[in-house]
C-alpha positions as CSV (number, residue, x, y, z in Angstrom):
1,X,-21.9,0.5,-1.6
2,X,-23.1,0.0,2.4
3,X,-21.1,-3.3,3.4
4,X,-23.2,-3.2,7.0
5,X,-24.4,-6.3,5.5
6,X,-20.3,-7.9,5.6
7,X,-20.5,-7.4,9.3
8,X,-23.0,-11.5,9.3
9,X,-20.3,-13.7,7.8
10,X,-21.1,-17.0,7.0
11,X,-19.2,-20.0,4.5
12,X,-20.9,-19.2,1.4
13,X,-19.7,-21.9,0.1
14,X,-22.0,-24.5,2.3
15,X,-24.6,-22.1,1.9
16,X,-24.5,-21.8,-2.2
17,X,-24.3,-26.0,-2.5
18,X,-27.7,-25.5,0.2
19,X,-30.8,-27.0,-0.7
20,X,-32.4,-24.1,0.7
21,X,-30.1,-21.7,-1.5
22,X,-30.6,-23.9,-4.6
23,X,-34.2,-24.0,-4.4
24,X,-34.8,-20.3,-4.3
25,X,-32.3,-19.4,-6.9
26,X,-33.9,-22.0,-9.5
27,X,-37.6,-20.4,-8.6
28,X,-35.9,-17.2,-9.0
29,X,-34.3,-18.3,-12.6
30,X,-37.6,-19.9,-13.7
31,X,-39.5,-16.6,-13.0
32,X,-37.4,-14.3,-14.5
33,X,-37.4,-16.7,-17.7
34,X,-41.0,-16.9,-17.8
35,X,-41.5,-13.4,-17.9
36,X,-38.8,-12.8,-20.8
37,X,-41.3,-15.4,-22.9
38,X,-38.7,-18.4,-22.0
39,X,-40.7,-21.7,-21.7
40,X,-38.0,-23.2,-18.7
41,X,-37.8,-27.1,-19.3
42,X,-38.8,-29.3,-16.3
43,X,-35.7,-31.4,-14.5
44,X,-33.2,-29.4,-16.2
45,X,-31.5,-27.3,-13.6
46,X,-27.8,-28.1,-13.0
47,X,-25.5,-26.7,-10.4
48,X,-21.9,-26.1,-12.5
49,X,-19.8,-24.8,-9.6
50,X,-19.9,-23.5,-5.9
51,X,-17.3,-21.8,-4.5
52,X,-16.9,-18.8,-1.4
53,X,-17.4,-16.4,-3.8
54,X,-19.9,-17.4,-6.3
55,X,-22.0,-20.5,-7.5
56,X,-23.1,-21.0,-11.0
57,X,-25.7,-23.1,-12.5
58,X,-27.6,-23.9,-16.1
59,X,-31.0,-24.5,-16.6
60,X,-32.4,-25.6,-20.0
61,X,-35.0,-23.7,-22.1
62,X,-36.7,-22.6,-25.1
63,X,-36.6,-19.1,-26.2
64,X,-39.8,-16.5,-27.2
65,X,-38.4,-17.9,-31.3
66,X,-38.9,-21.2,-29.9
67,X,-35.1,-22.1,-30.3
68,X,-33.8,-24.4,-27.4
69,X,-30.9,-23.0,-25.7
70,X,-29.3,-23.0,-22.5
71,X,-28.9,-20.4,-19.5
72,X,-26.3,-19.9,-16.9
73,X,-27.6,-18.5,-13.4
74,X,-24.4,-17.2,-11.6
75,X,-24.9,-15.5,-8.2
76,X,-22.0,-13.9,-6.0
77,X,-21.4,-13.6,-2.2
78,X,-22.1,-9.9,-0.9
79,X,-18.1,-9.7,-1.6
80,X,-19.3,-9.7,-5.6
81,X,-22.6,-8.9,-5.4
82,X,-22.2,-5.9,-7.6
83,X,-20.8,-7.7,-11.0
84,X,-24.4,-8.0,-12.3
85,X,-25.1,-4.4,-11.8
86,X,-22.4,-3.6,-13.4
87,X,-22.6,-5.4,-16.5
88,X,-26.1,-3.7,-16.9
89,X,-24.1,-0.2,-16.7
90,X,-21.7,-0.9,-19.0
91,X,-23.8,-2.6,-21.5
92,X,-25.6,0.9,-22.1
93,X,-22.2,2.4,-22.0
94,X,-20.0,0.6,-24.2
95,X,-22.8,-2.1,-26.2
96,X,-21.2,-5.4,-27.7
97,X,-18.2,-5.0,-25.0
98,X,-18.9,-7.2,-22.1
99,X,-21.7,-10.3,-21.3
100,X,-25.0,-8.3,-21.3
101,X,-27.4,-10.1,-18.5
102,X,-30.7,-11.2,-19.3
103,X,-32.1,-10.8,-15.9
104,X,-30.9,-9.6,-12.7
105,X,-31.2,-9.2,-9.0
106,X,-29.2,-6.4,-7.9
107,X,-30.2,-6.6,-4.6
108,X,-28.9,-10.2,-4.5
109,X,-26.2,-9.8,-6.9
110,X,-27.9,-12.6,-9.2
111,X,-28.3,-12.8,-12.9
112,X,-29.0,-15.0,-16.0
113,X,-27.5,-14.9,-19.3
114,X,-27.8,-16.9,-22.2
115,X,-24.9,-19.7,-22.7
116,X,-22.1,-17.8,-25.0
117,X,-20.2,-20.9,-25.9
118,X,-16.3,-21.4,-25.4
119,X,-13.9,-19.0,-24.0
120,X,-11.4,-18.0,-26.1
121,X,-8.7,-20.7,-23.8
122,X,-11.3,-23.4,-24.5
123,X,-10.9,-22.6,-27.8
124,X,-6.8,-22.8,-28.0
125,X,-5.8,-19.5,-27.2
126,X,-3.7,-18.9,-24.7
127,X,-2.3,-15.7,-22.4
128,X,0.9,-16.0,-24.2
129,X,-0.9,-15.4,-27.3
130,X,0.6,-11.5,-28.0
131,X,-2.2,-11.1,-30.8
132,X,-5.3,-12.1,-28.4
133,X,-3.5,-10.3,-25.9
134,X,-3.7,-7.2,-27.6
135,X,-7.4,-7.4,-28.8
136,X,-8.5,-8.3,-25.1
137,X,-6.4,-5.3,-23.8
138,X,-7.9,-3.1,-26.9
139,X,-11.3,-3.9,-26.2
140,X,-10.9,-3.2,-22.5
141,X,-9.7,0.1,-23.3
142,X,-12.0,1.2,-25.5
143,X,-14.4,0.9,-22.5
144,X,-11.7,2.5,-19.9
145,X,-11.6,5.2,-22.2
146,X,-15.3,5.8,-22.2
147,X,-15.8,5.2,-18.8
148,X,-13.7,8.1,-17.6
149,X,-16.4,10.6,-17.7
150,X,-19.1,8.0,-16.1
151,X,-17.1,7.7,-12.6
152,X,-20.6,8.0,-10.9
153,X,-22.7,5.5,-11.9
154,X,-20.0,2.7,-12.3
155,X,-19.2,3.6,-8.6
156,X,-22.9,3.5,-7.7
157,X,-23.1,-0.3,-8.7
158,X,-21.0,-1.2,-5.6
159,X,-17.4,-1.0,-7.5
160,X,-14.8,0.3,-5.6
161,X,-12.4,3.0,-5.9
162,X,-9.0,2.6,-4.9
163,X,-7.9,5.2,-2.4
164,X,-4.8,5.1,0.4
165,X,-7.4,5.1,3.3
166,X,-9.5,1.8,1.6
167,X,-6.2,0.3,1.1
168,X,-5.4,0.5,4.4
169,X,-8.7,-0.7,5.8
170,X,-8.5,-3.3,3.6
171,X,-5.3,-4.8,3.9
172,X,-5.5,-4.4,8.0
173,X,-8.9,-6.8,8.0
174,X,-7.0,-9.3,5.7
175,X,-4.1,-9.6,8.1
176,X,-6.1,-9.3,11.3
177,X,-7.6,-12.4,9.8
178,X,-4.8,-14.7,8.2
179,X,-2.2,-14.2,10.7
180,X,-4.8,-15.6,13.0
181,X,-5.4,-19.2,10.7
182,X,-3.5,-22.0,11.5
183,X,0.0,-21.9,10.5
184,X,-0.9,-25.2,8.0
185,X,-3.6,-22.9,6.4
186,X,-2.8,-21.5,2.7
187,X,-3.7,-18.5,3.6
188,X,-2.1,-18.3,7.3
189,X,0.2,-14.9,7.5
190,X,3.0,-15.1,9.5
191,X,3.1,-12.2,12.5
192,X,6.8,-11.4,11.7
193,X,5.7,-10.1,8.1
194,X,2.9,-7.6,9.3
195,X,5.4,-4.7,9.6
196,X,6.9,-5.3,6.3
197,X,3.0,-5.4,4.6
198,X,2.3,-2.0,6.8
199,X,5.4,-0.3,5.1
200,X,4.2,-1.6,1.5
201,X,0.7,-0.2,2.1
202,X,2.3,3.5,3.1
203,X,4.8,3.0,-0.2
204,X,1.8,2.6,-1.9
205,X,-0.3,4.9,-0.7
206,X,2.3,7.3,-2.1
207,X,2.0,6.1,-5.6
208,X,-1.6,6.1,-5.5
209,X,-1.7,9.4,-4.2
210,X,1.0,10.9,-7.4
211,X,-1.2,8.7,-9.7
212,X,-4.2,9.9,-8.9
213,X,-2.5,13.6,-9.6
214,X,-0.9,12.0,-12.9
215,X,-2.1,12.3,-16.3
216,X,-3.8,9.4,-16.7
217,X,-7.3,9.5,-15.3
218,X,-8.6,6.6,-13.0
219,X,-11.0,4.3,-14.7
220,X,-12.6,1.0,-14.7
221,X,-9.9,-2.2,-14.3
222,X,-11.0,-5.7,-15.0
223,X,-8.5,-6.5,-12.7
224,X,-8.6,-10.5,-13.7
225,X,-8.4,-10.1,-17.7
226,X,-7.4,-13.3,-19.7
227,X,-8.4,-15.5,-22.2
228,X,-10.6,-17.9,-20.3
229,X,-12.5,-14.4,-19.1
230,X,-13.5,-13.5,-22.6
231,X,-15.5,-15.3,-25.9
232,X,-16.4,-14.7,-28.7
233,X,-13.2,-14.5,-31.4
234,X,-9.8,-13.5,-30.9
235,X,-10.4,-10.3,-32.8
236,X,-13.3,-9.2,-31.8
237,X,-13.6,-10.7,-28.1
238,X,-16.4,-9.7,-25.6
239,X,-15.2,-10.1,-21.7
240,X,-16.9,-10.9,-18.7
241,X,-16.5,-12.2,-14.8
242,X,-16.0,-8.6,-13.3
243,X,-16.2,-9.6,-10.2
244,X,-12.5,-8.7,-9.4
245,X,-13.3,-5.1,-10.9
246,X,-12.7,-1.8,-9.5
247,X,-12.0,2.1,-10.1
248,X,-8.0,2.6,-10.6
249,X,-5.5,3.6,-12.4
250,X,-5.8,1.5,-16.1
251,X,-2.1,1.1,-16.8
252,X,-2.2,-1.5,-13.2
253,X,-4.0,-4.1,-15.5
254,X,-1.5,-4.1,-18.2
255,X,0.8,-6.0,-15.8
256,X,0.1,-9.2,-17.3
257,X,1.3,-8.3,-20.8
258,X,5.0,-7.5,-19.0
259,X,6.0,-11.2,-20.3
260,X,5.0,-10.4,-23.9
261,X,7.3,-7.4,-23.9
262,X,8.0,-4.0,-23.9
263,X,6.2,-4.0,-27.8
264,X,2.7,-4.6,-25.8
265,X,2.8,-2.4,-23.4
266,X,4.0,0.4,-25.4
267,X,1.2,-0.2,-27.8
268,X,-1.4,-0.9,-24.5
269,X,-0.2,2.7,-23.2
270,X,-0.5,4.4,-26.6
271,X,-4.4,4.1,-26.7
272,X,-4.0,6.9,-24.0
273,X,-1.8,9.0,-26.0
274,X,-4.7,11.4,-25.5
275,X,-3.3,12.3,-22.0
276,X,0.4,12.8,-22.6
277,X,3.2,11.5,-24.7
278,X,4.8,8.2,-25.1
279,X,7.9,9.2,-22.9
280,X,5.2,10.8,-20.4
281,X,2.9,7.8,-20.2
282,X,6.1,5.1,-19.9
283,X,6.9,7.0,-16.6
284,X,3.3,6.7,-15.4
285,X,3.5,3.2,-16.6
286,X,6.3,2.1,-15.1
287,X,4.8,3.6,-11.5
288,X,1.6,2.2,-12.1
289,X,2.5,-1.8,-13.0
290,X,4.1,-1.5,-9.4
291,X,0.3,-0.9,-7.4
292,X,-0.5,-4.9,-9.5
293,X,-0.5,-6.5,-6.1
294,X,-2.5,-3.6,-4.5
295,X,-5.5,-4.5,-7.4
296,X,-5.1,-7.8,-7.1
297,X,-5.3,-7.6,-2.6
298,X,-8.4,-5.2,-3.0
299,X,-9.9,-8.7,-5.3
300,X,-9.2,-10.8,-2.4
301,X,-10.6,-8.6,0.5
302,X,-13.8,-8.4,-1.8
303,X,-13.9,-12.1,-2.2
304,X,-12.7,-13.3,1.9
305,X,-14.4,-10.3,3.5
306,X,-17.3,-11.8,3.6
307,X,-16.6,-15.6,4.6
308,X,-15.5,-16.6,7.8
309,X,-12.1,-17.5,8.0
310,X,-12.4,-21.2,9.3
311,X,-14.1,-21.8,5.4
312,X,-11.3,-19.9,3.7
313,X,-10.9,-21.8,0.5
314,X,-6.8,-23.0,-0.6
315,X,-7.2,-20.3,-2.9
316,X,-6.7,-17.9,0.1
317,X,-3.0,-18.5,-0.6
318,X,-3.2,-15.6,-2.4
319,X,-3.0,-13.5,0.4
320,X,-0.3,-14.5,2.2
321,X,1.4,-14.2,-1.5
322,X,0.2,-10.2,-2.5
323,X,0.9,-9.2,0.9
324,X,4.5,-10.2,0.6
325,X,4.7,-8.4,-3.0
326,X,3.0,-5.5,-1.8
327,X,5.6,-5.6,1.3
328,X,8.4,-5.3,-1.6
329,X,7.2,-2.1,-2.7
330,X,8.6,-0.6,0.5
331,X,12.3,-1.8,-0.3
């Protein structure tokens, strides 16, 4: 994916809560709907959330069986732009597994689906559920494994691939801009910590590099997998919100299942058994739950890269906070 179009940053933020940016997207949503033989209901469009990295909003309708319902409009910032594109891929790919969009902009990384109801934490369950953390992890590797042969056109969406030299890139831009915030900022990196982040990025370009030899081929990662990013039911739950997604190693996303025990990993792993044997896939394991705050740095860069650093959310936190875990890698 070109990011030329990174180099104009702007707060998306301001410009997603924008009458201008409203206006357009709700023409846009109406359109599409229309065309799909939705009758779109007059006075009915409702701005849900805007943030630096997306904006969400509903709009009220009546479907071609004449059934009222309600659609979300979700758009990203040029940092997430490729989620709907995605979602179109891998609903041919792996049907039933992920939010299917009714309409989308690729260009403009916009697209409507039809309201899903609750998420399985809106409906009681929790991360520290070991049964819904199981099916969720299960159902996203049922699609790693069937995306390992389809590295092409995932990539083609705009997802990115993990490599030492986009690590580096990455994690350079991120400090050349938080170390230069306010110390008050969230998201302000001290200059004394910059060496210690350099080391961690060459420590983990060294893992990446023997993991990308390993046995376990790179696939798709959700990278940001929980209960409030899936619905459906616990045991048969479809995900969605790929905006943090990216082409690595699958055995980083299984970091989150670490407090539920070595049970749930082994079991995670074991739906690769294809590749090697338990003893063999608990070493590659155990290498690849260190690269977590790599995945979860890459999310950030795709989410700030784009905004100008004096509209940084208080979420940009996160930063300051992964580079000093990926710094740990180097001890």
């Amino acid at each position: 994916m070109s990011r030329q179009h990174w180099a104009e940053r702007r707060d998306w933020a301001a410009w997603f809560a924008s009458s201008a940016f409203q206006d357009e997207a709700e023409a846009w949503a109406r359109e599409s709907l229309s065309r799909l033989g939705f009758r779109p209901l007059l006075d009915s469009w409702q701005v849900r959330r805007t943030r630096a990295w997306s904006t969400q909003a509903t709009l009220k309708a009546v479907d071609p069986d004449g059934v009222p319902c309600t659609i979300w409009f979700k758009a990203g910032n040029p940092g997430q732009a490729f989620e709907p594109r995605l979602l179109l891929v891998l609903a041919d790919l792996v049907p039933g597994h992920f939010l299917t969009p009714l309409a989308v902009d690729g260009d403009r990384g916009w697209m409507l689906t039809k309201d899903f109801g609750p998420t399985l934490f809106d409906q009681g369950v929790s991360d520290e559920d070991g049964g819904a953390a199981s099916q969720l992890v299960a159902r996203l590797g049922e699609a790693q494994l069937a995306a390992v042969d389809h590295r092409d056109p995932l990539l083609a969406t705009g997802l990115d691939e993990i490599t030492p030299t986009l690590l580096e890139r990455a994690v350079s831009a991120m400090m050349a801009d938080a170390t230069a915030l306010p110390e008050d900022h969230p998201g302000h990196l001290p200059g004394a910590e910059v060496a210690r982040t350099r080391d961690g990025v060459a420590a983990a370009a060294e893992l990446l590099q023997q993991l990308a030899g390993g046995l376990v081929p790179f696939t798709l990662d959700h990278n940001d997998l929980h209960t409030n990013n899936a619905y459906g039911s616990p045991s048969a739950p479809r995900l969605f919100d790929l905006g943090d997604a990216l082409w690595g190693h699958p055995f980083v996303g299984f970091a989150w299942l670490t407090e539920l025990g070595p049970a749930r990993l082994a079991a995670a792993t074991a739906r690769f058994e294809q590749y090697g044997s338990g003893e063999e896939l608990a070493r590659e394991l155990e290498m690849a739950l260190r690269l977590q705050p790599v995945h979860r740095l890459l999310a950030w860069w795709r989410v700030l890269a784009p905004v100008t650093p004096d509209a940084w959310p208080e979420h940009a936190a996160s930063i300051p906070h992964w580079c000093r875990r990926l710094g740990e890698l180097a001890d």
